[in-house]
C-alpha positions, 0 to 999 in steps of 0.5 A, a space after each residue: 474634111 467631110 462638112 457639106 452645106 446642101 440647101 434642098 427641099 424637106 421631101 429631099 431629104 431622105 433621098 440626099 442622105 441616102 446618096 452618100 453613105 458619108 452622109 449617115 456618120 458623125 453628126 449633122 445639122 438640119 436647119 429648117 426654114 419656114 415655107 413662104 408665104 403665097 398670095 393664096 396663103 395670105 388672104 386664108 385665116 387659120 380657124 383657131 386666129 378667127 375664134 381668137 378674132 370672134 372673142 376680141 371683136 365682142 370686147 374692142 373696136 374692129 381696128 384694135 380686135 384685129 391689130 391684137 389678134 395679128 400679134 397673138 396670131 402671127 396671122 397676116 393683119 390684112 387678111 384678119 381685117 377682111 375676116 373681120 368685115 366678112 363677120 360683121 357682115 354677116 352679123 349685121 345681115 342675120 339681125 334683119 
């Protein structure tokens, strides 16, 4: 009688409660999906998925470091492979 499905925003979610004093009785389930991913967010490495790359790195080849490092990350593959060229590079330009 009272269920209602109501897909809407986290920063919603105060105000539908809010709008219906039916809304606050029994129970209820909020299901919270994951915000998607953006072109911006892809090509940006979390600090703690680079310290984790920086330690593989000085123990395996490139390919390997960064296909181990997406699996305990989480963080995307191609974005973990630029990090690791960019550091490389970096490496190799503060040997000269």
């Amino acid at each position: 009688q009272f269920e209602e499905v109501a897909p809407l925003k986290a920063q919603d979610f105060t105000a539908w409660l809010q709008a219906n004093a039916n809304r606050t009785r029994g129970e209820f389930v909020l299901l919270v999906h994951p915000q998607p991913a953006t072109a911006e967010a892809e090509g940006s490495v979390d600090a703690a998925a680079l310290r984790t790359l920086d330690v593989l790195l000085k123990e395996l080849p490139l390919k390997t470091a960064v296909k181990l490092c997406a699996e305990i990350t989480g963080q995307p593959r191609n974005a973990l492979y630029d990090a690791a060229l960019a550091r490389r590079e970096a490496a190799d330009g503060s040997d000269d």
